[in-house]
PAZAPA-4460 file (N, C-alpha, C; in steps of 0.05 Angstrom, whole numbers, plus 32768, in hexadecimal, padded with zeros to 4 digits):
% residues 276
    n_x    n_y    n_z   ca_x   ca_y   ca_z    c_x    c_y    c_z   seq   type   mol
   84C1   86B2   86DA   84DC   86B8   86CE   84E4   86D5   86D5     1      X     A
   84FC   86D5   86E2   8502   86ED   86E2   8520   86F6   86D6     2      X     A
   8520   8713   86C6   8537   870D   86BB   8546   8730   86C4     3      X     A
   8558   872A   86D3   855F   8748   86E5   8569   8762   86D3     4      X     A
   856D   8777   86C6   8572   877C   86AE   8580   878C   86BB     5      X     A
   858E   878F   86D5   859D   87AA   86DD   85AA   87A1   86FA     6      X     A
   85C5   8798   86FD   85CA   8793   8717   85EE   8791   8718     7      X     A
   85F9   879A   8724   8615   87A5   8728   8627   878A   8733     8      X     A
   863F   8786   8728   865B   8780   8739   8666   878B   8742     9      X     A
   867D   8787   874F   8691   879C   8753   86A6   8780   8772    10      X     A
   86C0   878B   876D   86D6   8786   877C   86E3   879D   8783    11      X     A
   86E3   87A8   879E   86E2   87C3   87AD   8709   87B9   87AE    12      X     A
   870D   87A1   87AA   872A   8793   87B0   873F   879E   8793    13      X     A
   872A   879B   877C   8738   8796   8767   8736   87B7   875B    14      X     A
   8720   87C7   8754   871F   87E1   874E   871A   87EF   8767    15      X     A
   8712   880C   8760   8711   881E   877E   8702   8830   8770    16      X     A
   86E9   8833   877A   86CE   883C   8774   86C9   884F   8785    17      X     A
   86D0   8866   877A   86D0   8880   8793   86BC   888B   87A1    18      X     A
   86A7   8882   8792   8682   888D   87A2   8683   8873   87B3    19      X     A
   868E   8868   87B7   8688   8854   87CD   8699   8859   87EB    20      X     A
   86A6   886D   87E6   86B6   8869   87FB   86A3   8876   8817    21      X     A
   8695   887F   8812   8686   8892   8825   866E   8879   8831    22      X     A
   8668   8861   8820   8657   8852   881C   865C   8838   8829    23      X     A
   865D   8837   8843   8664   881D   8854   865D   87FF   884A    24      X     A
   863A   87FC   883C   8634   87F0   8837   8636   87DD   881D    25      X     A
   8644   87F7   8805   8642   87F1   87EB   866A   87EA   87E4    26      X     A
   867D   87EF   8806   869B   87F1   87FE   86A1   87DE   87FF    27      X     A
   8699   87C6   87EF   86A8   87AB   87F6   869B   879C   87DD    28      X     A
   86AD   8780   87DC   869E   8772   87C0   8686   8764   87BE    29      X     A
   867F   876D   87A1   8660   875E   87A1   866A   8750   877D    30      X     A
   8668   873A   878A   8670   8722   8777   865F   8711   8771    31      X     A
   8668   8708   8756   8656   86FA   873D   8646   86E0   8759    32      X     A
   8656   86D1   8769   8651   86BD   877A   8637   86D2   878B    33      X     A
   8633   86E6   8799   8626   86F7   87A8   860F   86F6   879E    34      X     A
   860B   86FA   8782   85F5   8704   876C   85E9   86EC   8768    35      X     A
   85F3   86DE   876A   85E7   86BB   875A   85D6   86AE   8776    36      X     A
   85E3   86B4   8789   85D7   86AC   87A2   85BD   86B7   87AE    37      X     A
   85B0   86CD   8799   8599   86DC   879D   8582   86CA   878F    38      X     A
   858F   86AD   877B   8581   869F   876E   856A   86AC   875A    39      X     A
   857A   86BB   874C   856B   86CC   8735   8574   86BB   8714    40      X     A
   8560   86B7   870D   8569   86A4   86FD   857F   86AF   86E0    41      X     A
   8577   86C8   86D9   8581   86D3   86BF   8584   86EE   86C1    42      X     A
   85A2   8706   86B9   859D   871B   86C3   85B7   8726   86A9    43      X     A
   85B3   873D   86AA   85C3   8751   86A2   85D8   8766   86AE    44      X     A
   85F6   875D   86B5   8603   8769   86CE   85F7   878C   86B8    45      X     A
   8609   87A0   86CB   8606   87B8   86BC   8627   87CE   86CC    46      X     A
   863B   87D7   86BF   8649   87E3   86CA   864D   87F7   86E2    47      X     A
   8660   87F5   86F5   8656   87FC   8703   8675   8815   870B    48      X     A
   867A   8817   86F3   8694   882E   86F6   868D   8848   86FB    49      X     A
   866C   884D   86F7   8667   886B   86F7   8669   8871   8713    50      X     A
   8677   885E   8723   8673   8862   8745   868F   886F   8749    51      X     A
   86A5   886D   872F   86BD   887C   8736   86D6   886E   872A    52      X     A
   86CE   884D   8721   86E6   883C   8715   86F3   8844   86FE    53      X     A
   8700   8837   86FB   870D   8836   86DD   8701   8827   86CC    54      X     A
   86F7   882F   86B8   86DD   8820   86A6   86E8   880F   869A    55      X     A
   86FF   880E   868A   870F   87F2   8680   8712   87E7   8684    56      X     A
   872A   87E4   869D   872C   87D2   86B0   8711   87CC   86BE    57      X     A
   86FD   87D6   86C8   86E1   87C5   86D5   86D6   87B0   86BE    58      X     A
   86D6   87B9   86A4   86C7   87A7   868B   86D6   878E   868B    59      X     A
   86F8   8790   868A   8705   877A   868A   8702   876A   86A3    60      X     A
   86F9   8775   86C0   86F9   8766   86D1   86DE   8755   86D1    61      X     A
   86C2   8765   86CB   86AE   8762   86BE   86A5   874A   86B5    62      X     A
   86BB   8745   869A   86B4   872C   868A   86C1   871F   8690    63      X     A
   86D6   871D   86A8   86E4   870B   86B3   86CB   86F2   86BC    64      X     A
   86C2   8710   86D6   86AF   86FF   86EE   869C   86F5   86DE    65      X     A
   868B   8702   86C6   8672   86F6   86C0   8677   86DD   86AE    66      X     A
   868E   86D1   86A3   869C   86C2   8697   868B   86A4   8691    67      X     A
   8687   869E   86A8   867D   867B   86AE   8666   8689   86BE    68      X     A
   8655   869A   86BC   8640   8696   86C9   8626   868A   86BA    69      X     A
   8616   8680   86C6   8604   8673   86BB   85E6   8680   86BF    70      X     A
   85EB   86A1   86D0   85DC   86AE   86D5   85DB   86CC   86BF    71      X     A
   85F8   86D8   86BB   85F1   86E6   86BB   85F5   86E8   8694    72      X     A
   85EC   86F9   868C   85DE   86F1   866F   85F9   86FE   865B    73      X     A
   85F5   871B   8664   8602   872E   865A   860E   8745   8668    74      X     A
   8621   8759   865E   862B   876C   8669   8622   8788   865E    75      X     A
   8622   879A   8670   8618   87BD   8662   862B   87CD   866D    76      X     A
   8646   87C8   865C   865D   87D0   8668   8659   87F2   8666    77      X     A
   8677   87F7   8676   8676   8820   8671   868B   881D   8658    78      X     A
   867D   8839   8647   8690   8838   862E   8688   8862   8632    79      X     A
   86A4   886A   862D   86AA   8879   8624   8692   888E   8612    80      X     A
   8680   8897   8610   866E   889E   85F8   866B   88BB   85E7    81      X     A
   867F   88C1   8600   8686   88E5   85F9   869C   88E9   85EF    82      X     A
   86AD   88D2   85E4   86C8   88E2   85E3   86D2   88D4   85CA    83      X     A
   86DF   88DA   85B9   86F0   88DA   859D   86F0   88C2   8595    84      X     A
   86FF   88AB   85B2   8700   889A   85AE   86EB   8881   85AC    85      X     A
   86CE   8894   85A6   86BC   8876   85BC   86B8   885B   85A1    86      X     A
   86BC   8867   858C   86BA   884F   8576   86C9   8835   8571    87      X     A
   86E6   8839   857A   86FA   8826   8588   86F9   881D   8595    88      X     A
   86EB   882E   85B1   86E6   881F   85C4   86D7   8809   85C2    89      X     A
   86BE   8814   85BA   86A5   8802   85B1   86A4   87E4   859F    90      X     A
   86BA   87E6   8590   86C1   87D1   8582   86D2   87C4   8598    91      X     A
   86E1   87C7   85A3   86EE   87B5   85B7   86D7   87AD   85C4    92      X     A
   86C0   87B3   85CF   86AB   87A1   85E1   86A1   8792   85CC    93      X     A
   869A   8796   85B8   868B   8780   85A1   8694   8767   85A0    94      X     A
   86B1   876C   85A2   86C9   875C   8598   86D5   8742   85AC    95      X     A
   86C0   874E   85C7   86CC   873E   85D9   86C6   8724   85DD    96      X     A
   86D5   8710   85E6   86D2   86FA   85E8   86C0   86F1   85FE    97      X     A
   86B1   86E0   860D   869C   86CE   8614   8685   86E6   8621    98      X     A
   8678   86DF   8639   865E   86EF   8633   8660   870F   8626    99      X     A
   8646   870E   861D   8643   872B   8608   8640   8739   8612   100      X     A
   864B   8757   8607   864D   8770   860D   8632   8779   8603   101      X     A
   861B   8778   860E   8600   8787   8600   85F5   87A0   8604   102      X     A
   8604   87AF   8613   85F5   87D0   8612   8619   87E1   8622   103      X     A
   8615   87F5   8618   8623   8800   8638   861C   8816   8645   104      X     A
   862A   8828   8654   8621   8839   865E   8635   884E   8667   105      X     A
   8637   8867   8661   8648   887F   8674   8632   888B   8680   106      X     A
   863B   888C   8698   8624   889A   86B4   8626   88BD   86AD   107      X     A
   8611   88CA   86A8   860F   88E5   86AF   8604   88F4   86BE   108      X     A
   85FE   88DF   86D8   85E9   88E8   86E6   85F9   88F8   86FC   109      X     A
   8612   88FF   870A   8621   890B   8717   8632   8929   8705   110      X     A
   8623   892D   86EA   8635   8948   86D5   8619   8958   86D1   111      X     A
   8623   896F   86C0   8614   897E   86BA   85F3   8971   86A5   112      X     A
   85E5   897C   86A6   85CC   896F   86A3   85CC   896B   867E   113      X     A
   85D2   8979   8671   85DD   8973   865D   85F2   8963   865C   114      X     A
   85F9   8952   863A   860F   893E   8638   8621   8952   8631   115      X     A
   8642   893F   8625   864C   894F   861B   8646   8949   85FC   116      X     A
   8658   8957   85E8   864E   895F   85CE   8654   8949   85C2   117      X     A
   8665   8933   85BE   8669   891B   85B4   8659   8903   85BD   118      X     A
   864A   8908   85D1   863C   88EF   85D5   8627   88E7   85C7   119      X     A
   8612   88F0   85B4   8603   88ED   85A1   8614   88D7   858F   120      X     A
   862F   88E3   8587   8635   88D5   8579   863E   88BD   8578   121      X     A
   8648   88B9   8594   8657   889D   85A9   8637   8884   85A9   122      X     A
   8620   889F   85AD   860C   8888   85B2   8600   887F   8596   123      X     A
   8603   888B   857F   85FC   8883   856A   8610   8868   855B   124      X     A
   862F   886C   8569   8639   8855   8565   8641   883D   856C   125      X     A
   8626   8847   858B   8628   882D   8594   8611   881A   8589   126      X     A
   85F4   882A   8581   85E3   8829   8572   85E8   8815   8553   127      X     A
   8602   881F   8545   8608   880F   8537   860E   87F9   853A   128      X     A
   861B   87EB   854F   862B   87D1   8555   8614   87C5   8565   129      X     A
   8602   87CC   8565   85EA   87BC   8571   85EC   87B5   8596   130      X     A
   85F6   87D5   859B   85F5   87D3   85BA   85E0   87E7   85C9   131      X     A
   85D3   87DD   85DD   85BC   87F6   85E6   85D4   87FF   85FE   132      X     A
   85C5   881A   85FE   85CE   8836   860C   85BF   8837   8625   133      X     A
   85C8   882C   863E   85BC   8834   864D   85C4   8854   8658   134      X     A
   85B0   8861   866B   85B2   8885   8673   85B0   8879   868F   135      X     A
   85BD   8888   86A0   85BA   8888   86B5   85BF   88A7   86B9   136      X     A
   85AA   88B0   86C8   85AE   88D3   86CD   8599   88DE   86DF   137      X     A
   8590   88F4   86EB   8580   88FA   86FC   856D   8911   86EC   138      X     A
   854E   8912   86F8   8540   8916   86E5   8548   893A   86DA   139      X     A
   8560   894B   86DF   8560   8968   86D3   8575   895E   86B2   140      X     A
   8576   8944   86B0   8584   8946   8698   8574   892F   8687   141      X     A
   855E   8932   868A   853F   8926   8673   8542   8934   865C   142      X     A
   8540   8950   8667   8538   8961   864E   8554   8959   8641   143      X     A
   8566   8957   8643   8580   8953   862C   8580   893C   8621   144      X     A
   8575   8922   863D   856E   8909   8631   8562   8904   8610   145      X     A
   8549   8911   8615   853D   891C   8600   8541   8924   85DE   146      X     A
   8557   8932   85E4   8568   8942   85D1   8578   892C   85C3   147      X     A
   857F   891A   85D2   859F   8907   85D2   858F   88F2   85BF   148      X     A
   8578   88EC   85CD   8568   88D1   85BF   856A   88D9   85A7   149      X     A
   8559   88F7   85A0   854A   88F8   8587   8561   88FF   8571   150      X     A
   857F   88FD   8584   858E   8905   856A   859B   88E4   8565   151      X     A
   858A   88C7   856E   859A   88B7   856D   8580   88A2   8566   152      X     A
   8575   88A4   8551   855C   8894   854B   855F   8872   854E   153      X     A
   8575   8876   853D   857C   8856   853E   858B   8845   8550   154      X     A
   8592   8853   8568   8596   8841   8588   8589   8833   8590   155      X     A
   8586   8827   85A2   856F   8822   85BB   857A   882A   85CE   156      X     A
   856C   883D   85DE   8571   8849   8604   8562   8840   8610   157      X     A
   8570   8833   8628   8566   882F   8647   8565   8840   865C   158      X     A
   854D   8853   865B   8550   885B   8674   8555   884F   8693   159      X     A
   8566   8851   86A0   8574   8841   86B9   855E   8856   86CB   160      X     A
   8554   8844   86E1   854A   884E   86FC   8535   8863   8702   161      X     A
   8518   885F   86E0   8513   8874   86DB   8515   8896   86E2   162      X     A
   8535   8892   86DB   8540   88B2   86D9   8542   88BF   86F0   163      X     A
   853D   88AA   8708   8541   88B1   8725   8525   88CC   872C   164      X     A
   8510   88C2   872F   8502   88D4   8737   8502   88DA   8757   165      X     A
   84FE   88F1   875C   84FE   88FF   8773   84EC   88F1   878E   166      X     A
   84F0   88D1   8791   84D5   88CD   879E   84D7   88D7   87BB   167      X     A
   84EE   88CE   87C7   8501   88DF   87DE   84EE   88F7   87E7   168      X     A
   84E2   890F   87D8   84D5   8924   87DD   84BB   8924   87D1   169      X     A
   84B1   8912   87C5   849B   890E   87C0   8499   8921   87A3   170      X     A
   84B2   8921   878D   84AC   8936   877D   84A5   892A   8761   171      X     A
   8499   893A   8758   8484   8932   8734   849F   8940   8726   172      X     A
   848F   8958   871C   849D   8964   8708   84AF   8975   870B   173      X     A
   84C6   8973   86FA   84BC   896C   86DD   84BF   895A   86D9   174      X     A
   84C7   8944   86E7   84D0   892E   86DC   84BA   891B   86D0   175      X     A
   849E   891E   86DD   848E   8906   86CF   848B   8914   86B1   176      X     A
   848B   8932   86A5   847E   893C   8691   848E   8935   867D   177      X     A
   84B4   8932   8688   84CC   8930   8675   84CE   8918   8673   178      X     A
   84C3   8902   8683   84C5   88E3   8684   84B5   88DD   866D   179      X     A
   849C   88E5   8672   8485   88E0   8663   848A   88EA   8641   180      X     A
   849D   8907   863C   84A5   8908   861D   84BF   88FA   8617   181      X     A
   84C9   88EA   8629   84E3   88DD   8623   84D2   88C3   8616   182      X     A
   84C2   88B8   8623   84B6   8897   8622   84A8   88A4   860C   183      X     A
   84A1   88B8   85F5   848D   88B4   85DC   849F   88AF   85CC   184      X     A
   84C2   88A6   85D0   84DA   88A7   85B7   84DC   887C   85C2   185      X     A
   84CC   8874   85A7   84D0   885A   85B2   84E6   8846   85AA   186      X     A
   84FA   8855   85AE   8511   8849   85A7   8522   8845   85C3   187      X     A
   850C   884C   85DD   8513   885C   8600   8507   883F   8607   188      X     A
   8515   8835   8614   8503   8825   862A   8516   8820   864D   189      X     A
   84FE   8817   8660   850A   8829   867A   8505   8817   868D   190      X     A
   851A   881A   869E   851C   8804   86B8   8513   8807   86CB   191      X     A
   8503   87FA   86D6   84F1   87FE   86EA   8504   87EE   8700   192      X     A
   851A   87FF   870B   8537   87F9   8721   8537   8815   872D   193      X     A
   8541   8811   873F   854A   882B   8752   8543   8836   8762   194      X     A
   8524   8831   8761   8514   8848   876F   8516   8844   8791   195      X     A
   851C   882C   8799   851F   882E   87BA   8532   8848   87C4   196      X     A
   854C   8846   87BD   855E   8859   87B9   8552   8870   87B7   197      X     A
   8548   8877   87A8   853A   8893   87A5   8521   8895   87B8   198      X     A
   8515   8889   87C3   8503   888A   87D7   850F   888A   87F2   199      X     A
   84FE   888B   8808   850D   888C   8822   851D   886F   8821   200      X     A
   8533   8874   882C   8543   8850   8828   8539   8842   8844   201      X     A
   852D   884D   8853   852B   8846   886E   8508   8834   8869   202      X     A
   84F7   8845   8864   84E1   8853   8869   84CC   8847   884F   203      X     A
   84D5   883D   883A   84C5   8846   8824   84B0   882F   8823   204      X     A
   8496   882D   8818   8487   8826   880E   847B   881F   87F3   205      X     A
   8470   8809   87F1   8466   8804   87D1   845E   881C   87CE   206      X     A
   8441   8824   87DA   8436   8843   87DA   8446   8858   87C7   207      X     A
   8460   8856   87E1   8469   8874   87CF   847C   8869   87B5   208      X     A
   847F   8854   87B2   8484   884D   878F   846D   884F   877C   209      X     A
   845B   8852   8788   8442   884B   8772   8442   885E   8765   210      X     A
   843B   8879   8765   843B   8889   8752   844D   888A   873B   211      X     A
   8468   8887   8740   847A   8884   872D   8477   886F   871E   212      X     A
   8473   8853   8725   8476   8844   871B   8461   883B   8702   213      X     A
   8444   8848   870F   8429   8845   8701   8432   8863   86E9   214      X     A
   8441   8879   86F2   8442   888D   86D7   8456   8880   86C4   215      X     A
   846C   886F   86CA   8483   8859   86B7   8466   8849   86A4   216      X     A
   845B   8835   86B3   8447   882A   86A7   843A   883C   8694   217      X     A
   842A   8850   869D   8419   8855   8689   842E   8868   8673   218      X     A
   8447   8878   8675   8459   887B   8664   8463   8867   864A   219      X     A
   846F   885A   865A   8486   8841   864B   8471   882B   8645   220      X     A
   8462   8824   8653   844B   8814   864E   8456   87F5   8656   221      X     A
   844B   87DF   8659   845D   87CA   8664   8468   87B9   8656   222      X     A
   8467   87C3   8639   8484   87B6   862A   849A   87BE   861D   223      X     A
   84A0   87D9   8630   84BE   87E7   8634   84BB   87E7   864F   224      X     A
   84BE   87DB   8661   84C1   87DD   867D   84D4   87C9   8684   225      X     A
   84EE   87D2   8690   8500   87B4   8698   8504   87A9   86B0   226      X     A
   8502   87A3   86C8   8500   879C   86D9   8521   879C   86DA   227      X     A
   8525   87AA   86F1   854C   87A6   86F9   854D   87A1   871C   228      X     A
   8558   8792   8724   855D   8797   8747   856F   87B7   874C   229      X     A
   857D   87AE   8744   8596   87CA   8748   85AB   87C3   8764   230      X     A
   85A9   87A0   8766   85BB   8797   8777   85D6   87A0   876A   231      X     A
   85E6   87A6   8782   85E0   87A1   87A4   85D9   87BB   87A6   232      X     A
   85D9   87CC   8799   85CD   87F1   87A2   85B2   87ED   87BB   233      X     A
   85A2   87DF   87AF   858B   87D4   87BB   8589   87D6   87D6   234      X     A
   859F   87C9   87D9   85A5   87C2   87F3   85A4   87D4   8808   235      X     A
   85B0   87F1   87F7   85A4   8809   8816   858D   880D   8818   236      X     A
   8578   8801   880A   855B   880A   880B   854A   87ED   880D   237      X     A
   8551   87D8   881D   8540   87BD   8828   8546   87AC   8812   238      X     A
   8555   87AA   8803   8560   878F   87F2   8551   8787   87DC   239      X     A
   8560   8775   87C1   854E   876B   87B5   8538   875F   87B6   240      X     A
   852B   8747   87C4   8517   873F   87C8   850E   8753   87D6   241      X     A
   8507   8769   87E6   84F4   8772   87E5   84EF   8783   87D3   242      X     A
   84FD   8795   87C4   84F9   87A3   87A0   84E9   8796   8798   243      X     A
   84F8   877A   8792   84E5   876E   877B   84CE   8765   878C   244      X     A
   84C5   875F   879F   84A0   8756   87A7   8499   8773   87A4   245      X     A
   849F   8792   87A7   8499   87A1   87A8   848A   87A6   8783   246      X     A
   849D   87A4   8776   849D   87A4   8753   8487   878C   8752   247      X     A
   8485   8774   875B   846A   8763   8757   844B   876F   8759   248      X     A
   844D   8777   8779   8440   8786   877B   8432   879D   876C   249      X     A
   8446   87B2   8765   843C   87C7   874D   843A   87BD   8736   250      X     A
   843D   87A3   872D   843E   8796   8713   841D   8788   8719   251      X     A
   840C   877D   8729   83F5   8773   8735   83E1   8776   871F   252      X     A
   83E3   8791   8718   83C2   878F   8703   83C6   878B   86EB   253      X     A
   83DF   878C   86E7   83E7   8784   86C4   83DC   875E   86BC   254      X     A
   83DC   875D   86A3   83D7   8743   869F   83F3   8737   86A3   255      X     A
   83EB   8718   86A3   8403   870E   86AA   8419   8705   8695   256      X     A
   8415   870F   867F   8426   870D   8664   8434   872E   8667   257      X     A
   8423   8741   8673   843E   875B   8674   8448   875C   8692   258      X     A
   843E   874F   869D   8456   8753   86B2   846C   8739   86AA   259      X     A
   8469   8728   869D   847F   8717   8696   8493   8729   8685   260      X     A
   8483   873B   8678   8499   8750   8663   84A8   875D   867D   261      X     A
   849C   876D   868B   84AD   8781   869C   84C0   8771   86A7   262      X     A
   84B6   875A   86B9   84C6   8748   86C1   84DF   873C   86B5   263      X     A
   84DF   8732   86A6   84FA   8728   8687   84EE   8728   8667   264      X     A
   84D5   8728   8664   84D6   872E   8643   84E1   8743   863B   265      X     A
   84E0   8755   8642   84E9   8775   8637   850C   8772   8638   266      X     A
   8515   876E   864C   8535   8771   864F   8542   875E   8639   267      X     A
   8531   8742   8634   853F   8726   8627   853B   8740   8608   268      X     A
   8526   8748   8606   851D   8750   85E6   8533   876F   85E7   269      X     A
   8532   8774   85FA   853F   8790   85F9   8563   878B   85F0   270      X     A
   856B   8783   85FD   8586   8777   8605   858C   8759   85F3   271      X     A
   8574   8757   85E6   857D   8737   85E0   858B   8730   85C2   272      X     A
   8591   8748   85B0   859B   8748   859A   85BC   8740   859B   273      X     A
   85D1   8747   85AF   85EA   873B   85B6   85F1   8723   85C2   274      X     A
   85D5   871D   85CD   85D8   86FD   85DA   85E5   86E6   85CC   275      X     A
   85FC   86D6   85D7   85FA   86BE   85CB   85F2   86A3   85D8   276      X     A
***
């Protein structure tokens, strides 16, 4: 069973996603039909506005496309989390009609490494309505990560793409030391998505995932670990099926009840409180 806990839409026709424009591969649509044809049985789309869209309008197009799918489970739309309004906002996704709004996300991985000063509070009220927070950010804004969690006890956070480590240059710290005090707040759990991207996209090897992936393990341990493709992103770095035999592979010495967690127990249990 596999259950995808991190993987993108988008209509390059219908919104205009401005980090793509430079991006030959990623400027065109990748549709609910595209995703289903990868024959993944159960998945979690995840917003994909932090690429430059209009986050409203993408959520509404969003729960258009995931509507009648029989794949995809839930949504982790973008909501607003810094700003005045994010409690209104937030109740409008609760509120919405057919598949569920179960986590969302504002990207900070392109701003300053710190948040801004309302987002503690945006994520504590998403916390209330029983939505997880995913982070998506690069590893010089851990240490704020940090800060953000411990002022938000009663959330649950997803770290997205474990925090993008440096594998590209072969770099540790700080990021394994700030990964490692992020994963002791267990209210954190973290997706084991992204890392092709961050490694050579041409070039990479299980090899040079292993270190990272075996410090996620012995961190997060293997029942906060989520298994995500990060389709179609993937795709500049050798595609989903090969990610995921790559993630089997580094998943090999675990028993076979936690690699079923990394695989879909963790995301269904993580994510599975909005389900209907």
């Amino acid at each position: 069973m596999i259950l995808d806990s991190h993987h993108h839409l988008w209509d390059t026709r219908e919104l205009e996603y401005t980090l793509f424009e430079t991006v030959d591969e990623l400027r065109r649509p990748f549709l609910r039909a595209d995703y289903e044809a990868l024959g993944v049985p159960r998945s979690i789309c995840v917003e994909a506005a932090s690429a430059g869209a209009d986050g409203r309008r993408e959520t509404e197009w969003l729960l258009r496309e995931i509507d009648e799918s029989a794949v995809v489970a839930g949504l982790v739309a973008w909501a607003p989390l810094e700003r005045d309004d994010a409690a209104r906002h937030l109740d409008r996704l609760t509120e919405q009609p057919g598949k569920p709004v179960v986590g969302v996300r504002r990207s900070f991985e392109f701003e300053d490494p710190g948040f801004p000063p309302r987002t503690a509070a945006g994520a504590r009220e998403a916390g209330d309505r029983g939505l997880v927070v995913d982070l998506v950010l690069f590893p010089p804004s851990l240490r704020a990560t940090i800060d953000l969690v411990d002022a938000c006890p009663g959330t649950r956070f997803v770290l997205d793409h474990l925090a993008k480590p440096p594998i590209r240059e072969g770099g540790w710290e700080p990021w394994a030391s700030e990964f490692a005090e992020l994963a002791l707040r267990d209210n954190v759990a973290c997706k084991l998505s992204g890392l092709p991207t961050e490694a050579d996209r041409d070039r990479w090897t299980v090899d040079d995932l292993r270190p990272y992936v075996e410090h996620a393990l012995a961190c997060f341990g293997p029942d906060r670990l989520l298994y995500g493709s990060d389709w179609p992103v993937v795709n500049l770095a050798g595609g989903a099926d090969r990610w995921l035999a790559a993630v089997q592979t580094l998943l090999s010495q675990l028993e076979a009840s936690e690699r079923d967690a990394v695989l879909a127990g963790n995301a269904a249990r993580v994510y599975g409180s909005r389900w209907t």
